[in-house]
C-alpha positions in Angstrom: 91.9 100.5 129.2 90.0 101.9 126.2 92.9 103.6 124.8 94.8 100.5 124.0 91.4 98.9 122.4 91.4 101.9 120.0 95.3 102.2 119.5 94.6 98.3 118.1 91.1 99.0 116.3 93.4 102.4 114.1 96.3 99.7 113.5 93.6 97.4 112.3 92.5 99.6 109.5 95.4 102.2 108.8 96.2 99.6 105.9 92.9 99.9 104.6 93.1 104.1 105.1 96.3 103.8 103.1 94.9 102.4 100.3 92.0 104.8 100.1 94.6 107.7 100.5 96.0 106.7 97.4 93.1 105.8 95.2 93.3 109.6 93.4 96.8 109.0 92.2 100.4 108.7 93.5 101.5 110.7 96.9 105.0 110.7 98.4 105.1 109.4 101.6 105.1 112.4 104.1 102.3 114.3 101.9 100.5 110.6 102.8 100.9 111.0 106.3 100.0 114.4 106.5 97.4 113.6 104.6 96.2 111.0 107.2 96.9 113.3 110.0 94.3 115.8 109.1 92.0 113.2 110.1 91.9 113.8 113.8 90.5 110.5 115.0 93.2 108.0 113.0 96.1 109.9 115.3 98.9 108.6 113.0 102.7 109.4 113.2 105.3 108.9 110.3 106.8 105.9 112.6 103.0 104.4 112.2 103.1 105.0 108.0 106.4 104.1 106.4 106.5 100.7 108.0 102.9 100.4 106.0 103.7 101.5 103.0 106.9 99.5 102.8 105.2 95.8 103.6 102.3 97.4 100.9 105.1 97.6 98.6 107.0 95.1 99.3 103.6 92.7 98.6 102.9 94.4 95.6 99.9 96.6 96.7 102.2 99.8 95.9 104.7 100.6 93.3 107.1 103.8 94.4 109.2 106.2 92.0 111.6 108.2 93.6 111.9 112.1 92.4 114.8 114.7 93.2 114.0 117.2 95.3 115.0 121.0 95.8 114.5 120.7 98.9 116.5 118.0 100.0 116.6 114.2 99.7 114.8 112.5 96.7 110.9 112.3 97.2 109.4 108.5 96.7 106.0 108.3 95.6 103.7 105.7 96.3 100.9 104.7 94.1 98.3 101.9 94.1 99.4 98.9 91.0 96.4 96.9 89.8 96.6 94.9 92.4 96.5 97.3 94.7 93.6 98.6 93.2 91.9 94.8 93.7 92.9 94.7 97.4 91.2 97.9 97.7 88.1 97.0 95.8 88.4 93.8 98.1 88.5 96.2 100.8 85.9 98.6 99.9 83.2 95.8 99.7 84.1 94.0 102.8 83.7 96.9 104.7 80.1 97.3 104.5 79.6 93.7 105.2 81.3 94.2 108.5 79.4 97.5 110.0 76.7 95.4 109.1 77.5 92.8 110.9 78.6 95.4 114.1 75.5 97.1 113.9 73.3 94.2 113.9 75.4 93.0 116.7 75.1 96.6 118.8 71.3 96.2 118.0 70.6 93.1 119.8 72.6 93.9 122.5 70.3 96.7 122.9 66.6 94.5 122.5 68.1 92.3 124.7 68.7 95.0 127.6 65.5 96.6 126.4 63.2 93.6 127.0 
């Protein structure tokens, strides 16, 4: 079924839309995954993020701070460290290369039914 394709394709790249989340600065985690929800199409759930950005940390693509909050438990940011910021770059140029490479693909697939 087509639902489980896309459920794999949005896992695929939620790491990738993580990163880009945080290229403007630090955001705590459920601001990041609110932030992420507003995009209709990625459909992602706070069981879907943390995990993310606790391997991302954990591997030294993220650094957190945690801050007290009014409100109730302390806050942790998340921001991107330098290499972070590489991985992203990484990212970012890859990216291209591979809708290239889809389209390209898409394109023959359509001369070939065409001819």
């Amino acid at each position: 079924m087509i639902d489980g394709w896309i459920t794999q394709l949005r896992k695929g790249v939620l790491e990738y839309c993580v990163l880009l989340a945080l290229r403007r600065g630090e955001s705590y985690g459920y601001e990041l995954v609110q932030a992420l929800q507003r995009i209709e199409d990625l459909a992602v759930s706070e069981s879907t993020v943390y995990p993310i950005l606790a391997r991302l940390r954990q591997e030294g693509f993220l650094k957190s701070r945690d801050v007290p909050s009014a409100a109730g438990p302390p806050r942790r940011y998340f921001s991107l460290t330098p290499r972070g910021k590489v991985r992203l770059a990484e990212m970012n140029a890859y990216w291209p290369m591979l809708t290239n490479a889809l389209e390209q693909l898409k394109s023959d697939k359509e001369k070939e039914s065409g001819s």
